[in-house]
C-alpha positions as CSV (number, residue, x, y, z in Angstrom):
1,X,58.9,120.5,116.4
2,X,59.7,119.1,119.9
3,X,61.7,121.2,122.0
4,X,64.0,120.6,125.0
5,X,61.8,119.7,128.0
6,X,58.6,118.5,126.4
7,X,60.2,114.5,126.5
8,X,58.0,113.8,129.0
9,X,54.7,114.5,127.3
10,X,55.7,113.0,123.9
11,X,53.7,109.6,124.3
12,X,50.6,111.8,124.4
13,X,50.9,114.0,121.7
14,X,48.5,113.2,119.0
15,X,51.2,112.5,116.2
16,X,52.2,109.3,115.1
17,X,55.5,107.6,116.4
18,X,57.2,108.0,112.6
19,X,56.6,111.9,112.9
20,X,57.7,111.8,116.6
21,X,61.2,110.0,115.7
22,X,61.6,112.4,112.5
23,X,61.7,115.5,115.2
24,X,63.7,113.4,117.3
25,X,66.4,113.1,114.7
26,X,65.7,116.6,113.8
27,X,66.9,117.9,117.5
28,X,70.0,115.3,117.1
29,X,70.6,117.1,113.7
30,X,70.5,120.4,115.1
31,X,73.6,122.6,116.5
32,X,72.1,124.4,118.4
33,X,70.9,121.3,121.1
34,X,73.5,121.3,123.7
35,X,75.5,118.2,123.7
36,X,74.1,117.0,127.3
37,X,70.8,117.5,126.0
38,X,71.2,115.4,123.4
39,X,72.0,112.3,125.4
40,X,68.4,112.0,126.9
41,X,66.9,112.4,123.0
42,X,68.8,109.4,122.1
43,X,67.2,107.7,124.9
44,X,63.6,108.9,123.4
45,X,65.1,107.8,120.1
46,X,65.5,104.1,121.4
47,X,62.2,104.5,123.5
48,X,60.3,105.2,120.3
49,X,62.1,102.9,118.3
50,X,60.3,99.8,120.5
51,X,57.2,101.6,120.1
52,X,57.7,100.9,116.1
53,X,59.2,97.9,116.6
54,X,55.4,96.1,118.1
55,X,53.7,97.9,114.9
56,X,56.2,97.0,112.5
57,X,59.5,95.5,113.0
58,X,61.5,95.4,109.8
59,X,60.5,99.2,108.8
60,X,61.6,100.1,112.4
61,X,65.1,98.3,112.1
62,X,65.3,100.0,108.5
63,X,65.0,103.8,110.1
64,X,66.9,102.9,113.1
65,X,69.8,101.7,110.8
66,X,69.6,104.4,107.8
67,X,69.1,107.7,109.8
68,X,69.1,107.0,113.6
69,X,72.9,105.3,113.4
70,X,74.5,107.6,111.1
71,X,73.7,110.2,113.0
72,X,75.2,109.1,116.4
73,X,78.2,108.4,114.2
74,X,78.7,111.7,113.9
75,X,77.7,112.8,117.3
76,X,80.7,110.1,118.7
77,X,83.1,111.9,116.2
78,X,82.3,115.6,117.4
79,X,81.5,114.9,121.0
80,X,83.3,116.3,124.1
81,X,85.4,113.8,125.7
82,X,83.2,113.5,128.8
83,X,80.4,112.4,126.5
84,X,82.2,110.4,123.6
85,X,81.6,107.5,125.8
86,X,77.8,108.1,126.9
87,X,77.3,108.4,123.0
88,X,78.5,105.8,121.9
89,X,76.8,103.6,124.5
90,X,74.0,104.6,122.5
91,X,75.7,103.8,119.0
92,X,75.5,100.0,120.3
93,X,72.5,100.1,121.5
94,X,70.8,100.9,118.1
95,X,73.2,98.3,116.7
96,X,72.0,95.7,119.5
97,X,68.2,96.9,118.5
98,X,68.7,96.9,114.4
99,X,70.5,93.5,115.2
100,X,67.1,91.8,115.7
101,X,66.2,91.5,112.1
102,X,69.1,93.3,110.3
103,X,71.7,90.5,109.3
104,X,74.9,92.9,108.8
105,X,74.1,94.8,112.1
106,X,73.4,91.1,113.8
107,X,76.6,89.6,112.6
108,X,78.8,93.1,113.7
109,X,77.1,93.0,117.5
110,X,78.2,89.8,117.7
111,X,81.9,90.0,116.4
112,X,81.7,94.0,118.6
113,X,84.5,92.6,121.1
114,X,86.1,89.6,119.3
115,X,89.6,91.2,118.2
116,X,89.3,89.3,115.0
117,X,86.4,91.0,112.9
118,X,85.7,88.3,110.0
119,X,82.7,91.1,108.4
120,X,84.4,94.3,109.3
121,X,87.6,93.4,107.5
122,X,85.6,91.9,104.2
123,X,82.7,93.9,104.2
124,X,83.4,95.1,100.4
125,X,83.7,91.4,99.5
126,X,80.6,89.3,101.4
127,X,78.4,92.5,101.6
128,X,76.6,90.8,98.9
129,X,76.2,87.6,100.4
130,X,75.3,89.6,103.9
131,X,72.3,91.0,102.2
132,X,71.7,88.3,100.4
133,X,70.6,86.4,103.6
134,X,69.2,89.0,105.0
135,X,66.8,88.8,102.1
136,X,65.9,85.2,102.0
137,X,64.7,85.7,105.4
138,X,61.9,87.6,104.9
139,X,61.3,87.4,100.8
140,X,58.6,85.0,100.5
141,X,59.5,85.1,96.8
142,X,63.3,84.3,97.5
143,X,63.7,80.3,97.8
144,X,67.4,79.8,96.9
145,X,71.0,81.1,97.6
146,X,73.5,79.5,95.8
147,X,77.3,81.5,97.1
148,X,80.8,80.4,96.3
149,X,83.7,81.4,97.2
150,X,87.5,80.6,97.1
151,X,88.7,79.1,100.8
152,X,88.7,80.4,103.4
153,X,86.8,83.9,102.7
154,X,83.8,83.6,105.7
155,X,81.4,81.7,103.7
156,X,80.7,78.8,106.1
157,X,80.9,81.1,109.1
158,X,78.3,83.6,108.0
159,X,76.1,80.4,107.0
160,X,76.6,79.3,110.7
161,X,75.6,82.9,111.5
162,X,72.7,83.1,110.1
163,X,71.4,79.9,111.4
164,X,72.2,81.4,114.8
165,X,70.1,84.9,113.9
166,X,67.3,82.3,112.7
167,X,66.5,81.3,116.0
168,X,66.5,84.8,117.6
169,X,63.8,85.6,115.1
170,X,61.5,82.7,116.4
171,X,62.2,80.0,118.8
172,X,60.3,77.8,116.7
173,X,62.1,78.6,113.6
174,X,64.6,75.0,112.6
175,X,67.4,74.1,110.5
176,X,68.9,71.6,108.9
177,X,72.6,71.8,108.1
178,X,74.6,69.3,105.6
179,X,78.2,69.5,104.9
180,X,80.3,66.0,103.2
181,X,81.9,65.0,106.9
182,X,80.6,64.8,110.5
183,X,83.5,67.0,111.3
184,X,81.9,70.2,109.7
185,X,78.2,69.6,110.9
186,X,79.5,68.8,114.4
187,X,82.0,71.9,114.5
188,X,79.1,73.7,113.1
189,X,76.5,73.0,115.5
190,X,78.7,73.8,118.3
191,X,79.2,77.3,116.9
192,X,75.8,78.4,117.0
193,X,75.2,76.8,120.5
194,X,77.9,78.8,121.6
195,X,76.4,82.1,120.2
196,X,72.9,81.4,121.4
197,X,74.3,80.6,124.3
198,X,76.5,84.0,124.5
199,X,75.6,87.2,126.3
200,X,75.2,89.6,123.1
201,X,72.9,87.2,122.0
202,X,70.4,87.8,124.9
203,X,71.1,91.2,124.6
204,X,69.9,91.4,121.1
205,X,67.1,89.0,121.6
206,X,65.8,89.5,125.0
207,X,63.7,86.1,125.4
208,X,67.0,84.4,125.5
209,X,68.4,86.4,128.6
210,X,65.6,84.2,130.6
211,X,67.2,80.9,130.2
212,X,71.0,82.8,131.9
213,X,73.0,81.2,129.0
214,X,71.4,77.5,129.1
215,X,68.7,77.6,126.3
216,X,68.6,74.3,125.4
217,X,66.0,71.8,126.6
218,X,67.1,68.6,124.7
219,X,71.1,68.9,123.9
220,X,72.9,66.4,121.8
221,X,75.9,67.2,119.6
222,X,74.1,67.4,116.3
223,X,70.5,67.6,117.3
224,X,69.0,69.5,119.9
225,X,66.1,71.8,120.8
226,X,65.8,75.0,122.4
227,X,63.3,75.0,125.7
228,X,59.9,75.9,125.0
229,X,60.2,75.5,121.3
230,X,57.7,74.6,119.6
231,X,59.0,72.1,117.1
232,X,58.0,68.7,116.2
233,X,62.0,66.9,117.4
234,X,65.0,69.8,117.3
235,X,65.1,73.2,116.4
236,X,68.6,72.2,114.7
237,X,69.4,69.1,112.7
238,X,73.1,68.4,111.4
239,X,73.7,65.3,108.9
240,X,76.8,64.7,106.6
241,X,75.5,63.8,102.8
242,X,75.7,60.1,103.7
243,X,73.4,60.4,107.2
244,X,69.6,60.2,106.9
245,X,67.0,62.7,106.9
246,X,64.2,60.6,106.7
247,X,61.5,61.7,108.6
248,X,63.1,65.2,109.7
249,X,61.6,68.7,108.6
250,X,63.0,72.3,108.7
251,X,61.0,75.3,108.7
252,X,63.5,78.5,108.2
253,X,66.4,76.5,106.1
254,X,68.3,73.7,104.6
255,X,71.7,74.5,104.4
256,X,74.4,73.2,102.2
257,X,77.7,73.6,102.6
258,X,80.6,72.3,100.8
259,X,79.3,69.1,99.9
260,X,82.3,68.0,97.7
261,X,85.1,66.4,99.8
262,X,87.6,68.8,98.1
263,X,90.3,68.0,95.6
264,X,90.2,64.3,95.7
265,X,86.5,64.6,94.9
266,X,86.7,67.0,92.5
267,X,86.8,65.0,89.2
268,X,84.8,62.2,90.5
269,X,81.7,62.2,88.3
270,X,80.3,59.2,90.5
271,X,80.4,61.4,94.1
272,X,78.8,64.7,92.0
273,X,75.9,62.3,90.3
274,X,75.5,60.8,94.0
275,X,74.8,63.9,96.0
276,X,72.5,65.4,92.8
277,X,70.4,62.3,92.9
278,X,70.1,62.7,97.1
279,X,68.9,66.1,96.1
280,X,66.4,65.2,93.8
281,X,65.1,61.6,95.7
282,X,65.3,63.2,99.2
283,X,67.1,66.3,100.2
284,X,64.6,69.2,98.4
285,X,61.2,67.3,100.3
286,X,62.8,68.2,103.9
287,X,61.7,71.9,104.2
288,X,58.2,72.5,106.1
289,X,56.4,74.6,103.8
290,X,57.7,77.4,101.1
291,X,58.9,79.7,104.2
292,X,62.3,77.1,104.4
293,X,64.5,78.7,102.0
294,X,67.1,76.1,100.6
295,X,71.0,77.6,101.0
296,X,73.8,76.1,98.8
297,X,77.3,77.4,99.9
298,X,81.3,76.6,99.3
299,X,83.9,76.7,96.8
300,X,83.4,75.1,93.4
301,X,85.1,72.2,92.3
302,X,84.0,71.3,88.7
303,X,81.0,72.2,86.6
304,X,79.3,68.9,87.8
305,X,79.0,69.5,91.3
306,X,76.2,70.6,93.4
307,X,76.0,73.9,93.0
308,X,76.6,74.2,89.4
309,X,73.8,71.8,88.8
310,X,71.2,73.5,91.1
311,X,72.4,76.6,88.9
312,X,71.8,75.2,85.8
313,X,68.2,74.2,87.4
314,X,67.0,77.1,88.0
315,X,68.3,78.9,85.1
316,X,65.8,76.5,83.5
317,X,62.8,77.8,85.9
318,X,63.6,81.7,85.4
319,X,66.5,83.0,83.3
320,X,69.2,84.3,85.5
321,X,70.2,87.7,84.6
322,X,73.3,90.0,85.6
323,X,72.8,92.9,88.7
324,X,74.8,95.8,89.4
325,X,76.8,93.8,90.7
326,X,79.4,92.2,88.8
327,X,79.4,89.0,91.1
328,X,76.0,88.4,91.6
329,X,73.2,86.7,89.1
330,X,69.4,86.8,90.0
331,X,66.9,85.3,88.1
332,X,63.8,87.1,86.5
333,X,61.0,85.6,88.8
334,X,63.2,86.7,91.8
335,X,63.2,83.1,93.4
336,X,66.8,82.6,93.0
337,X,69.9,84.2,93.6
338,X,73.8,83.3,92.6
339,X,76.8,84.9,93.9
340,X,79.9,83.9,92.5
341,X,82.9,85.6,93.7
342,X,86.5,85.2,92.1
343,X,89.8,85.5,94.1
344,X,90.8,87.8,91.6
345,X,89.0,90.2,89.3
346,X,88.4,91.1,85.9
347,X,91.5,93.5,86.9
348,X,93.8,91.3,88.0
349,X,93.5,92.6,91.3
350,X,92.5,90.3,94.6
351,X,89.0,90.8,95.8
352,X,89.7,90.1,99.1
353,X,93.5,91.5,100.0
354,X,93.0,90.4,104.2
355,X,92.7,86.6,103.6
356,X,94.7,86.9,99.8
357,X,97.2,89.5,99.7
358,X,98.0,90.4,95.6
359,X,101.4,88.7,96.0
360,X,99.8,85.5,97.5
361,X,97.2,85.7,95.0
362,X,99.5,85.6,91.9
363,X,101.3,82.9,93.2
364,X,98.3,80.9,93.9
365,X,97.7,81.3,90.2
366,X,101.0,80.6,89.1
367,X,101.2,77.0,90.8
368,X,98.1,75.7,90.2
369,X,96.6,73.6,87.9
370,X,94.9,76.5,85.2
371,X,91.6,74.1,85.3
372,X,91.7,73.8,89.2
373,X,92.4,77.5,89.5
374,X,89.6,78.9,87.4
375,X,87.4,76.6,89.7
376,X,88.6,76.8,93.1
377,X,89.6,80.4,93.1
378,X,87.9,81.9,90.2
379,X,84.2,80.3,90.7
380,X,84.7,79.6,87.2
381,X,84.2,75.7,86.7
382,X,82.8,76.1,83.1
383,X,83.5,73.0,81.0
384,X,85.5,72.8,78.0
385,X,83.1,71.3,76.4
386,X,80.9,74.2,76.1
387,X,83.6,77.0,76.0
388,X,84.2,77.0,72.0
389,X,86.0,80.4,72.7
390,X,88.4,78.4,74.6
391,X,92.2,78.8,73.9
392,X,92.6,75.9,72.4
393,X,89.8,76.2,70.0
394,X,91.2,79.5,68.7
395,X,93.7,80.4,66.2
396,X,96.6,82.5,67.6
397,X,99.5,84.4,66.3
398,X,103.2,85.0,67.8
399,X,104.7,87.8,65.4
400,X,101.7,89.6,63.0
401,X,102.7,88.8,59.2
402,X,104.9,91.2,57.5
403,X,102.0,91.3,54.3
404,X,99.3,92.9,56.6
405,X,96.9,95.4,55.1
406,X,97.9,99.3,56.0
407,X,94.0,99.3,57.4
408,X,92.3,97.8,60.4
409,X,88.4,97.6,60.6
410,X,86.7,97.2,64.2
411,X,83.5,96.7,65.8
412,X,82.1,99.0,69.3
413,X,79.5,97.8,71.5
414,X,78.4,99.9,74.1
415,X,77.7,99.3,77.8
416,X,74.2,99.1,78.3
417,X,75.1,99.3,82.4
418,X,77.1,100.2,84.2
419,X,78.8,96.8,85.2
420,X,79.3,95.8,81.0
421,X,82.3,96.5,79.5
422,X,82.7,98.8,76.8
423,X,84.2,96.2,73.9
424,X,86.2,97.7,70.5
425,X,88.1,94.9,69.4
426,X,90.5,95.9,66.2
427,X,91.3,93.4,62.9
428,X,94.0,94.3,61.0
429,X,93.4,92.3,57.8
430,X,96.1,90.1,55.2
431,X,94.0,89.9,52.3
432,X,93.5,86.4,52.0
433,X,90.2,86.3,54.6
434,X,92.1,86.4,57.8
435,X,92.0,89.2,60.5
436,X,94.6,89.5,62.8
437,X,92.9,90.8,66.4
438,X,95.7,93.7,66.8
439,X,94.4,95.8,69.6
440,X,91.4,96.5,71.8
441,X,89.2,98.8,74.0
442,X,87.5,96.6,77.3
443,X,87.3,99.0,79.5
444,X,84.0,99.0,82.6
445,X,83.5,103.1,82.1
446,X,80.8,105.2,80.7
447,X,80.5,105.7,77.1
448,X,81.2,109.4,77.5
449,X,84.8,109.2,79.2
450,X,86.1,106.9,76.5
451,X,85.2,108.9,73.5
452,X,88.8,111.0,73.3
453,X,90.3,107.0,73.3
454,X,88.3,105.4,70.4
455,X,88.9,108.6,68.0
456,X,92.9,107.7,69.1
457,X,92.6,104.4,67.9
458,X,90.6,105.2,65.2
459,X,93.4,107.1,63.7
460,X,96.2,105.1,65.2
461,X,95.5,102.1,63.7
462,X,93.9,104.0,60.2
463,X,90.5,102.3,61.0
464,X,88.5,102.3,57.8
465,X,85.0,100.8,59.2
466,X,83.5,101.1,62.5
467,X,80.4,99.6,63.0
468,X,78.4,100.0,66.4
469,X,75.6,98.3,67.8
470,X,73.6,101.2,68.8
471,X,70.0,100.0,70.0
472,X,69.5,103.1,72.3
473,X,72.0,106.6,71.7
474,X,71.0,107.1,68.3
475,X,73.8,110.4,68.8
476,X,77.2,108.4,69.2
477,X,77.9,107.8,65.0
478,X,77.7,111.6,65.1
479,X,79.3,112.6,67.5
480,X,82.5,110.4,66.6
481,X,81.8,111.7,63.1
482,X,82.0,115.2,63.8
483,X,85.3,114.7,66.7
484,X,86.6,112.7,63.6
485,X,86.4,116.1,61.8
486,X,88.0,118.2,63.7
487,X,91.2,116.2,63.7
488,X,91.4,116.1,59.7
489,X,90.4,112.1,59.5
490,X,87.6,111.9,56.4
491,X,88.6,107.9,55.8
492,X,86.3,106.3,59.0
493,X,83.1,104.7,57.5
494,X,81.0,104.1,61.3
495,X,77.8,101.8,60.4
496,X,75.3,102.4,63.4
497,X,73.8,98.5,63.2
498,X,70.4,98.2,65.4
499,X,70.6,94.6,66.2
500,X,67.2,92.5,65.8
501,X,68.8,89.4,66.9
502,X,69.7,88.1,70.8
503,X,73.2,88.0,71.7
504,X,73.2,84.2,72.1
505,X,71.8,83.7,68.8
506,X,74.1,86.0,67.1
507,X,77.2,84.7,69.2
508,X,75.9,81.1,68.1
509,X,75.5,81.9,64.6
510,X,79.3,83.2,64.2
511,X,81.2,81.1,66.5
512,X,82.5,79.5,63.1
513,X,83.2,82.4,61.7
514,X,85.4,83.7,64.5
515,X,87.3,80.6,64.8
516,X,88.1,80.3,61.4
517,X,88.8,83.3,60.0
518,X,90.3,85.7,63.3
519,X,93.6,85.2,64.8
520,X,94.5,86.3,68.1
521,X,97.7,86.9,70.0
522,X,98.9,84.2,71.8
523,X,98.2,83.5,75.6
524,X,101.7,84.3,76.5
525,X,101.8,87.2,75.0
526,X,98.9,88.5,76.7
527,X,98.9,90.9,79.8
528,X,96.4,90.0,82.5
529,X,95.4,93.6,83.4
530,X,95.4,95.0,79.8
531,X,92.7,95.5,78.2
532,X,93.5,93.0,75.4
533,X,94.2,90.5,78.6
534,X,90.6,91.2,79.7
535,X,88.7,90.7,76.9
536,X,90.4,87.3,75.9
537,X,89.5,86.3,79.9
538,X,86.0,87.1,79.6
539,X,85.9,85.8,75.7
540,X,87.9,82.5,76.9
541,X,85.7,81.6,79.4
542,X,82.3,82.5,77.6
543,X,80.1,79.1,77.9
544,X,77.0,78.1,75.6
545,X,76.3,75.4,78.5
546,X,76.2,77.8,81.6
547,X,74.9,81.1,82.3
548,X,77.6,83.8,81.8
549,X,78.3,86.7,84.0
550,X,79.3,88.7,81.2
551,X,79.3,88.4,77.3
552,X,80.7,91.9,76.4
553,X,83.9,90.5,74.4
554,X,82.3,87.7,72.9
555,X,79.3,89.4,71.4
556,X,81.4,92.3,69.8
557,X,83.5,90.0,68.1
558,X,81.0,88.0,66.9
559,X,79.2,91.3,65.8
560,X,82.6,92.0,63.9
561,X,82.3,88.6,62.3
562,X,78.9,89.2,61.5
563,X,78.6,92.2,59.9
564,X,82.4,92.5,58.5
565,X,83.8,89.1,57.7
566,X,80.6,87.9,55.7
567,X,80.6,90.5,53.8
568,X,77.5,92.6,54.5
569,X,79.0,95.4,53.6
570,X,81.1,96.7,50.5
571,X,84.3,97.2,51.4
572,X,87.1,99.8,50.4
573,X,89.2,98.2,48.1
574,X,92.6,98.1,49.4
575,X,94.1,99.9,46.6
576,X,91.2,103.1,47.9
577,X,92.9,102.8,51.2
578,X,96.4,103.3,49.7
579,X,95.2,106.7,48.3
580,X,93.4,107.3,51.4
581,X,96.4,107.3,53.4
């Protein structure tokens, strides 16, 4: 352990500069360092820290961030007065120092004195998008970012951003940057001169402090190159979609962003097949080499734009699967990754209450076009086409029949992470093949803190057969069984069903069967925060034709179709259920 006084002699201790920063964090740690002492250790903490930073400079950002600025948190919070300001001196300089090739802490240095924080007021809402960039930086296997969000969230300004960072990272790094009018590009290549340009820029990046805020050796309003570069024409090329590239090469990314011209393009089928087949003929050849990573950012207008289609492209390369998060899709061979993020949630609630309050948000919904809305603010541009679920292709009930069967029968299928839903739809049949979708469980929880609510409905709704897909907790039938017990219920049948076949296939295979023979409460009758409102949003929306973020609702009643409706199983008569009960 290094003690107080030996700071001097730490560069020639035989240890190696990892060890030497552990201690160092160790004396920050400890209580009994006095508070004055404290401030020169930071000062070996940053020391050492550029020591890593020659031998390895993405682990030495990752320490700096994870233990050493936590720490000096929490030395600014309990800190005399006289030294509250001395600390956190030091707080920014490990900010300015991960800054260098940490996206988050670049994009927080440089909004440090603006008294409008874009980041710092939506963290919980572009975090993923933040580290998604931060990613395709340095992930060889990363190639594309395809992000949407509703207007006005930050997408386009982190985009320009990052284009910014890019060029702290290596002079010699270049960008190309499309957008659908010269307006954008322009407005965005004058925001990255002006950061480049800025003084926290050279403080994070030091080469730029030697050109004292004039960095750029060939300067036009779209194209220009930064001095000493080493680039074959500009280190930053803007075009709208109509311009030419011909000729022009970027090495660190193509970016593009919003490439529809808004609402009056949005259901022109001529402008979307126009800027896919400049993808295809010329835009994807630009990059130089496999390090340019291809960007696609802005707010969907229809399931025939740009980004949809590049989705549906490389769904076709490597199947895009579902992450933790509930917003993000990445696909299996880690090349791609797409972040859709809705105004509001599966809740009802807005993701994002600084730039859409709930109030606002609800009202946005109320007065626009549904179709619009669900692709504008919801990142939802499925088409109809391929959404059999749909409203419209379901049949729907007002007031449940007055000849309904005493019974209900229901399927469970259980969350296999912890972003699915937990799905128990309930049928309540009328004896003539129809089920009548009464009631439901959709509810993003762990199995374990919804067992006391499925033996409740279970016995509300006299449930005579349960069946469960149960691939993995081969436990759940009995311990429902035996919780079924102690209340006195004997008249529950739970099938455990261990499912051989995929979800799409099964979900395929019973579409027919749903939409013929189960009826569903009518959309205004529906609460949007309920869980019966959930499930019919996620079910609703469920596409055959685009990847789906989740399938929870779908599958289960499709599972209920499956194994109840086409009669797999023998059921109670209903004249059993009258003695039953």
């Amino acid at each position: 352990m290094i003690k107080v006084g030996d700071k001097i002699q730490i560069k020639k201790q035989e240890t190696t500069l990892e060890s030497t920063f552990t201690d160092i964090l160790n004396v920050l740690k400890s209580s009994k360092i006095k508070e004055h002492d404290k401030l020169d250790w930071c000062n070996s903490a940053l020391s050492i820290l550029e020591e890593m930073y020659k031998q390895n400079e993405l682990g030495s950002v990752k320490v700096a961030k994870t233990k050493l600025i936590p720490i000096l948190h929490k030395l600014i919070e309990g800190s005399k007065i006289e030294n509250m300001a001395l600390f956190f001196d030091y707080y920014k300089r490990a900010y300015c120092f991960c800054a260098r090739r940490d996206f988050e802490c670049f994009v927080d240095y440089i909004e440090w004195n603006m008294p409008r924080k874009v980041l710092a007021n939506r963290r919980n809402v572009l975090k993923p998008y933040v580290d998604a960039l931060n990613r395709i930086a340095f992930d060889d296997r990363l190639q594309y970012l395809v992000v949407s969000y509703p207007p006005s969230m930050g997408k386009s300004y982190l985009a320009t951003l990052f284009t910014a960072w890019g060029y702290g990272i290596s002079i010699n790094n270049s960008v190309i940057r499309m957008s659908y009018s010269d307006e954008l590009v322009l407005g965005f290549s004058r925001t990255v001169k002006g950061i480049i340009s800025s003084p926290e820029f050279a403080e994070i990046f030091p080469l730029f402090k030697l050109y004292n805020g004039k960095p750029f050796e060939v300067e036009r309003e779209s194209d220009w190159k930064i001095k000493n570069a080493n680039v074959p024409k500009s280190n930053h090329i803007a075009r709208t979609r109509n311009g030419s590239t011909t000729g022009e090469r970027a090495s660190f990314a193509i970016i593009f962003d919003d490439m529809t011209k808004g609402a009056e393009e949005a259901n022109s089928e001529k402008a979307h097949r126009d800027i896919y087949d400049k993808w295809n003929t010329e835009w994807w050849n630009r990059r130089d080499g496999v390090r340019c990573k291809f960007i696609f950012v802005g707010t969907q207008w229809c399931n025939e734009d740009i980004l949809n289609r590049i989705i549906e492209d490389r769904n076709k390369v490597s199947r895009l699967k579902n992450t933790d998060n509930p917003y993000v899709m990445e696909s299996e061979d880690k090349s791609t990754i797409v972040i859709r993020v809705p105004m509001l949630d599966e809740n009802h609630k807005t993701t994002c209450s600084e730039v859409y309050p709930q109030q606002i948000a609800e009202q946005i919904e109320q007065n626009t076009d549904p179709f619009l809305f669900s692709c504008v603010y919801q990142q939802d541009p499925l088409p109809v086409s391929g959404r059999e679920f749909a409203w419209e292709n379901l049949r729907t009930y007002l007031n449940l029949p007055s000849d309904l069967e005493s019974y209900c029968m229901a399927s469970l299928d259980t969350a296999r992470k912890g972003k699915d839903n937990v799905s128990m739809p309930i049928f309540k049949p009328d004896g003539n093949g129809n089920y009548y979708f009464v009631d439901c469980i959709f509810k993003q929880k762990p199995m374990e803190d919804l067992y006391d609510e499925i033996i409740e409905k279970i016995i509300q709704h006299r449930i005579i057969k349960l069946v469960i897909e149960n691939n993995i907790d081969t436990s759940l039938k009995t311990l429902l069984t035996d919780r079924l017990k102690q209340r006195g219920v004997n008249w529950c049948e739970i099938i455990e069903k261990y499912n051989t076949v995929k979800k799409e296939e099964r979900i395929k295979n019973n579409r027919g069967i749903v939409q013929k023979f189960v009826v569903f409460l009518d959309k205004t009758l529906t609460k949007p925060n309920s869980d019966y409102g959930r499930l019919m949003e996620n079910m609703t929306k469920y596409s055959f034709d685009k990847p789906n973020l989740h399938d929870d609702s779908v599958d289960s009643v499709c599972m209920f179709a499956s194994e109840i409706i086409v009669g797999k199983f023998n059921f109670i008569k209903p004249i059993a259920c009258k003695r039953l009960f």
